[in-house]
C-alpha positions in Angstrom: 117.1 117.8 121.3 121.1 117.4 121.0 122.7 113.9 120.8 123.2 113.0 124.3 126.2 110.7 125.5 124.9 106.8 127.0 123.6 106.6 130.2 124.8 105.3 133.3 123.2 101.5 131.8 125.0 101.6 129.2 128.8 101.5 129.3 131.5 103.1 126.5 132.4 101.2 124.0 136.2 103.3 123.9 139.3 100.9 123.1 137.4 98.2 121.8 137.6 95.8 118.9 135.1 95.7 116.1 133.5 92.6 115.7 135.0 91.6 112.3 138.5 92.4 113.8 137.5 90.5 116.8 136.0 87.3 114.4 139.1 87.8 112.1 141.8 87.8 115.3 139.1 84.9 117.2 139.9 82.6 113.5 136.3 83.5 112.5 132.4 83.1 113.5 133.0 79.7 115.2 135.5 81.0 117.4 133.5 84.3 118.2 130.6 82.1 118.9 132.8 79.9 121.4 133.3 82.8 123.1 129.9 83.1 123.5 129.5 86.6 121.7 130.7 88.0 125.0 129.9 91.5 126.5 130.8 94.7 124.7 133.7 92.7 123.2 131.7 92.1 120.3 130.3 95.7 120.2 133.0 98.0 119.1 133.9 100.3 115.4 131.5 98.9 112.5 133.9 98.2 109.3 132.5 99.7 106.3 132.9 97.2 103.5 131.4 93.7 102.5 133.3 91.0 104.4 136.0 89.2 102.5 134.5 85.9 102.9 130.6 85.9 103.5 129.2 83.4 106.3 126.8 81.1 105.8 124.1 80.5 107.2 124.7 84.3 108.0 121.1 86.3 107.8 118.6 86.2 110.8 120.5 83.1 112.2 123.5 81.4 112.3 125.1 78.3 112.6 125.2 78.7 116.3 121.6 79.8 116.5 120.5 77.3 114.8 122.7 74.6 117.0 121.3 76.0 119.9 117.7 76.0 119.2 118.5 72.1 118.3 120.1 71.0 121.5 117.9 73.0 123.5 114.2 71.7 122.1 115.7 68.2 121.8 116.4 68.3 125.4 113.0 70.0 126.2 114.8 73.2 127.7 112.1 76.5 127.8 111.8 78.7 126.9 113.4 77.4 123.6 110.4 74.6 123.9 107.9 77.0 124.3 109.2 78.5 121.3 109.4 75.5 119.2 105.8 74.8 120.1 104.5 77.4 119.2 106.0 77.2 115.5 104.9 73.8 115.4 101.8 74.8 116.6 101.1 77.1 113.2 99.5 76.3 110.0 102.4 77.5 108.0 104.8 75.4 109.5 103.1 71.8 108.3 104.9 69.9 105.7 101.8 69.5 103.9 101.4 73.5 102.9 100.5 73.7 98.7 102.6 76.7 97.2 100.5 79.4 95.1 103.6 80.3 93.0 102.3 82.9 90.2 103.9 85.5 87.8 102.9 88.9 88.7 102.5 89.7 92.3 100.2 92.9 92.8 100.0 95.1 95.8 98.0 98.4 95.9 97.0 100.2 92.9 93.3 99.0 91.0 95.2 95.2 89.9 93.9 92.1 91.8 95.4 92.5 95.2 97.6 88.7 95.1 100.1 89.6 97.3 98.7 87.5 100.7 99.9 84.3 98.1 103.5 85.5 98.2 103.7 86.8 102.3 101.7 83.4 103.1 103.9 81.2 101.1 107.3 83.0 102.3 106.2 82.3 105.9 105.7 79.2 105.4 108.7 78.2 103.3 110.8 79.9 106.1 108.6 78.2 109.2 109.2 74.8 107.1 112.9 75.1 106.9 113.1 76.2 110.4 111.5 72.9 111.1 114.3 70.9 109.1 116.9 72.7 110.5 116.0 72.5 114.6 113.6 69.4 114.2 115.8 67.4 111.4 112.2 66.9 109.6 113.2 65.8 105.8 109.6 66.5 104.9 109.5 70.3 106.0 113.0 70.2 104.3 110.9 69.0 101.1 108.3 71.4 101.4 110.2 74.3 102.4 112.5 73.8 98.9 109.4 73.3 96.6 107.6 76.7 97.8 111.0 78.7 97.4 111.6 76.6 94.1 108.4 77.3 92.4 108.4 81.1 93.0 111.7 81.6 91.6 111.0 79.9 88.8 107.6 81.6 88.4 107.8 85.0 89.7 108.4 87.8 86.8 107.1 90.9 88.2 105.6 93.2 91.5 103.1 95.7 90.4 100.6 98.0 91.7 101.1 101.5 92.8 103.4 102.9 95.2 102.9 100.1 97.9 104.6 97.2 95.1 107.7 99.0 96.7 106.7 98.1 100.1 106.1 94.4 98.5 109.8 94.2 97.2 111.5 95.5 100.1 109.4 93.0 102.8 109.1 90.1 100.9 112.7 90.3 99.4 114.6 90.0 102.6 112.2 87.3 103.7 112.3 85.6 100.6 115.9 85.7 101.1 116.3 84.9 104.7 113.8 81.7 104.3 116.8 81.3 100.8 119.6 80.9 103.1 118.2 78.6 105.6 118.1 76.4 102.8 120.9 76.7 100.6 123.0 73.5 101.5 119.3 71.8 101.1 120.3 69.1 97.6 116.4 69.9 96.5 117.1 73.4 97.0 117.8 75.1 93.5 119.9 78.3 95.1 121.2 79.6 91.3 117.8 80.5 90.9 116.9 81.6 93.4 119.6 83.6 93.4 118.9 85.1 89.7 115.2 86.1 91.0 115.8 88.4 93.6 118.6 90.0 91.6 116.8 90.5 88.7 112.8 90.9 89.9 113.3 92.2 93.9 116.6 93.9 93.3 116.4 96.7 90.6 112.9 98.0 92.9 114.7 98.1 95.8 117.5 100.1 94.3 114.9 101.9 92.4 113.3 102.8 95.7 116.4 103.8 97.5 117.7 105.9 94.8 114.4 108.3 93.5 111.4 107.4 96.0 109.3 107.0 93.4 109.9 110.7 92.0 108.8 111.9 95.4 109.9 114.2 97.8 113.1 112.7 99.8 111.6 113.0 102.9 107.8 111.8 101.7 107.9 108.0 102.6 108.2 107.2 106.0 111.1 105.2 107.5 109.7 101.8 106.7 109.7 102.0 103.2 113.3 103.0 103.3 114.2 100.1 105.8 112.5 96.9 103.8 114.1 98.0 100.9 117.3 98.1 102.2 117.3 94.9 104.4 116.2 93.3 100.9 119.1 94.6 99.3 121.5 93.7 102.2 119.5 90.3 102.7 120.4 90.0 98.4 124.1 90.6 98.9 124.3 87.8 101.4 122.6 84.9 100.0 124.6 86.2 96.4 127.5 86.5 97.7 127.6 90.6 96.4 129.4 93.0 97.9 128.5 95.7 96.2 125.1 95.4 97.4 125.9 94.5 100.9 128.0 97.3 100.8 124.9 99.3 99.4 122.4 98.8 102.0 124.9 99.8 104.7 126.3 102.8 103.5 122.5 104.2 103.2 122.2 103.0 107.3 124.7 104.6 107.6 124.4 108.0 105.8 121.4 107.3 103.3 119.1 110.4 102.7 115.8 108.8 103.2 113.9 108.2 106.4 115.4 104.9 107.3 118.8 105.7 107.3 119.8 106.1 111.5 119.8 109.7 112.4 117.1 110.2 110.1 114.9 107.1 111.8 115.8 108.2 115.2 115.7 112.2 114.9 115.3 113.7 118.5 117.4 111.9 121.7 116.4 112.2 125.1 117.6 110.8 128.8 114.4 109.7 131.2 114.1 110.4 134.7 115.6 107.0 135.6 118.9 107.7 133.3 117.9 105.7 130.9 118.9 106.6 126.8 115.5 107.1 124.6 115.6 107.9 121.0 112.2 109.5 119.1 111.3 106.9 116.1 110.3 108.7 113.1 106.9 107.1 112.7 106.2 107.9 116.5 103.6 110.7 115.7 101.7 108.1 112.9 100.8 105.2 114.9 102.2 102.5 117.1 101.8 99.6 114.9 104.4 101.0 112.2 106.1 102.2 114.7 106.9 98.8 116.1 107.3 97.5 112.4 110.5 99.0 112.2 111.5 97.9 115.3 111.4 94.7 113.6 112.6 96.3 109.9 116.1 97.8 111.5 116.3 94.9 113.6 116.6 92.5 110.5 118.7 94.9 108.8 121.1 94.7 112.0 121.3 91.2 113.0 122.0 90.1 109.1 124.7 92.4 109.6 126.0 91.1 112.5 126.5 87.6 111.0 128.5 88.9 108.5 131.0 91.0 111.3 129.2 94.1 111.1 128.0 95.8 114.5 125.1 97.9 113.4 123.4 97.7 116.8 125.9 99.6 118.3 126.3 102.1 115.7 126.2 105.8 116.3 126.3 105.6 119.7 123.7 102.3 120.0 121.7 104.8 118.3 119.0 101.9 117.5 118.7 100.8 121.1 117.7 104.4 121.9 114.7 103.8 119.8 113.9 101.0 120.7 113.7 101.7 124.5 111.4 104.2 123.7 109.2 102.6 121.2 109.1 99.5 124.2 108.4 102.2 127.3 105.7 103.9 125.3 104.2 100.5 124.0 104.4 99.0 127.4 102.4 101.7 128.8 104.7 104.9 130.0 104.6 107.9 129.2 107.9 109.4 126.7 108.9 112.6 125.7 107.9 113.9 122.5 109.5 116.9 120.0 107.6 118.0 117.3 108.3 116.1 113.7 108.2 117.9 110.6 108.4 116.5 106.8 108.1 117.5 103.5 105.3 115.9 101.5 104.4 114.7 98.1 106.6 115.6 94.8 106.9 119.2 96.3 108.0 118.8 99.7 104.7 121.0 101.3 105.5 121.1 105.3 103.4 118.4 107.2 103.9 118.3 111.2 102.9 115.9 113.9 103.3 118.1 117.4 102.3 114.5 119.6 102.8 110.9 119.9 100.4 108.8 118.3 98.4 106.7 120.6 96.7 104.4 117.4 97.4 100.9 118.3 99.7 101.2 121.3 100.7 97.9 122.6 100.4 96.2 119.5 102.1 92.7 119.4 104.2 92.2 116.9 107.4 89.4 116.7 110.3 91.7 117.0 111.5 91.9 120.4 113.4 88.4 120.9 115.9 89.9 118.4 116.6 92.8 120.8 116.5 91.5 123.9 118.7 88.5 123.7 121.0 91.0 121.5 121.2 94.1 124.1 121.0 92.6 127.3 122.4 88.9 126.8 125.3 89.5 124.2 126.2 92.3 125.6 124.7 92.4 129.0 123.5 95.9 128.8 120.1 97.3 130.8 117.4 96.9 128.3 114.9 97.8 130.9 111.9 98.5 128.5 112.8 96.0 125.5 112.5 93.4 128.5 109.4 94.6 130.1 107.5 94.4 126.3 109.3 91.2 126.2 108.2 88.9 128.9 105.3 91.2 129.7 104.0 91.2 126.5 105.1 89.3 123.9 106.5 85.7 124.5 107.1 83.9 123.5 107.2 84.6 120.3 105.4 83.2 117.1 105.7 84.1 113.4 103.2 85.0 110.2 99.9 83.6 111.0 99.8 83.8 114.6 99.2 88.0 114.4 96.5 88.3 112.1 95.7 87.5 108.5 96.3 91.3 107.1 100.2 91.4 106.1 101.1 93.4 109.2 101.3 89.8 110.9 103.3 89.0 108.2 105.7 92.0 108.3 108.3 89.9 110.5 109.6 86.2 110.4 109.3 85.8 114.4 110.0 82.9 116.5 112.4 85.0 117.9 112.2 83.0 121.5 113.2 79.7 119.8 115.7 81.3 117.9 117.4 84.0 120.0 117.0 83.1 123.5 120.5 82.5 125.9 
């Protein structure tokens, strides 16, 4: 299919600011977030480079996401209650949680498979400080520093076969996100923190993005590609590096793997009701990775946009595309479907999918706070299906340990209603 122009429900963006030259002529985030992230104000050009002053906090939430969530829960407001309760609510989130802090984390390959100790004890670092920061709990504040503490002072190494790349991507930009919640914590020790994920997540992610494992470009499927470049962005922020912020969004933007945009969202197509659909490029696999990068691209963009960058909106709100057809197929309706073809393996021999997988269709999986409260209340566009797998479906939203004990219920953060809603 050809690239197709937005639908009726989704207005140009023609004439309008970016969002850094909007925060940079508003006097910065505070003043962008006084304007209450208005419309399609907010939506226009993405700049290209790091911003000149990083913001902080400035990955999955910022300071006026986390004020919010604060004011809201304290005054019992839903569904921002409904929210809170159910992090409260979850294992991971209690003050009293025993890190399992260890050298070598192994995922796939013949090693002992340790690698539910790290995803368990990110979630509930991050849960913990989510606590302290909307709850004011100095005891989840304790708890949340000692678990991030003792793994950056004890993690050496991921290992295992090709999936210890899937390990560095997810749990980097987690470790990191749950890092800069943190990072004015006194107990917190950010320097090293900071020297771990550069120096034991870091080099696999760039390893990753650079020779997929000595495979064939086109061999791993969009995923891999996006963990390991929200790790990398997620890196940049909490270390203040452009050049790897600048990294992960030049490969968004034009990378040559299967997480980079066009290549993540390869066919376009308009529905009967005018609405914008974009094919994901795990479509034909199965559902449930399918709606993992929902949740992958979606962390790459909103860490973006709290640094000034509109990724959402890029190539043509490419990302929304896919997302209202990942939510109309998940929710139930049928979608159209093109034929994908890949090149396999070290050799690149032709594989094909000709249909859309049905394998866990209507899987729940935190993601789809992010997109709503982005699309349709920042900038008030028709997010028919992201809002139907919403509120039908999904809220509101937990986080790891509420979706299973296998790491797809870890693969997002969540708590997405307590933290995005508006």
């Amino acid at each position: 299919m050809s690239r197709i122009s937005d639908s009726p429900h989704q207005p140009s963006e023609q004439g309008e600011l970016s969002r850094r030259g909007l925060l940079r002529a508003a006097g910065g985030l505070t003043a962008a977030l006084a304007l209450g992230g208005s419309a399609a104000a907010l939506a226009g050009t993405t700049a290209s480079a790091a911003p000149s002053t990083f913001t902080h906090p400035g990955m999955l939430h910022n300071a006026g996401d986390i004020n919010r969530a604060k004011v809201r829960v304290a005054a019992g407001t839903d569904p921002w209650l409904s929210g809170w309760n159910r992090l409260t609510a979850n294992s991971h989130s209690q003050s009293t949680w025993t890190n399992r802090a260890t050298s070598v984390i192994n995922r796939g390959g013949s090693g002992t498979q340790n690698y539910p100790q790290l995803y368990g004890d990110i979630a509930a670092a991050y849960q913990n400080a989510l606590r302290w920061k909307v709850g004011g709990t100095e005891a989840n504040a304790v708890c949340a520093a000692n678990i991030l503490n003792a793994w950056s002072t004890t993690l050496t190494a991921i290992d295992g076969d090709a999936d210890r790349f899937l390990a560095a991507g997810i749990y980097g930009w987690q470790f990191a996100n749950a890092c800069e919640l943190m990072r004015d914590y006194d107990g917190f020790d950010l320097a090293a923190a900071q020297d771990m994920l550069a120096t034991v997540f870091y080099p696999m992610n760039n390893s990753f993005l650079t020779n997929h494992n000595d495979a064939c470009i086109t061999n791993y499927w969009a995923n891999w590609d996006l963990c390991n470049m929200a790790s990398v962005l997620a890196i940049g922020i909490l270390n203040e590096d452009s050049a790897k912020y600048d990294q992960a969004v030049t490969y968004f933007k034009s990378g040559a793997g299967n997480g980079s945009i066009e290549h993540a969202v390869p066919y376009l197509y308009t529905d009967s009701d005018g609405y914008a659909l974009g094919q994901w490029q795990e479509s034909g696999r199965d559902q449930g990775h399918t709606v993992m990068g929902m949740g992958q691209m979606g962390a790459i963009c909103e860490m973006a946009w709290n640094q000034g960058d509109d990724l959402y909106s890029y190539d043509d709100r490419r990302f929304m595309k896919a997302a209202q057809y990942v939510a109309k197929y998940n929710i139930g309706d049928d979608v159209p479907y093109t034929t994908y073809t890949w090149g396999t393996g070290q050799n690149c021999a032709s594989s094909s999918q000709t249909v859309i997988a049905s394998g866990s269709r209507g899987q729940i999986r935190p993601v789809w706070a992010m997109l709503h409260f982005h699309y349709n209340r920042r900038l008030y566009l028709d997010d028919k299906y992201i809002s139907a797998m919403y509120y039908d479906l999904v809220a509101p939203e937990g986080g790891g340990g509420d979706y299973g004990t296998a790491s797809g219920g870890y693969d997002q953060l969540g708590f997405g209603t307590l933290m995005y809603a508006k």
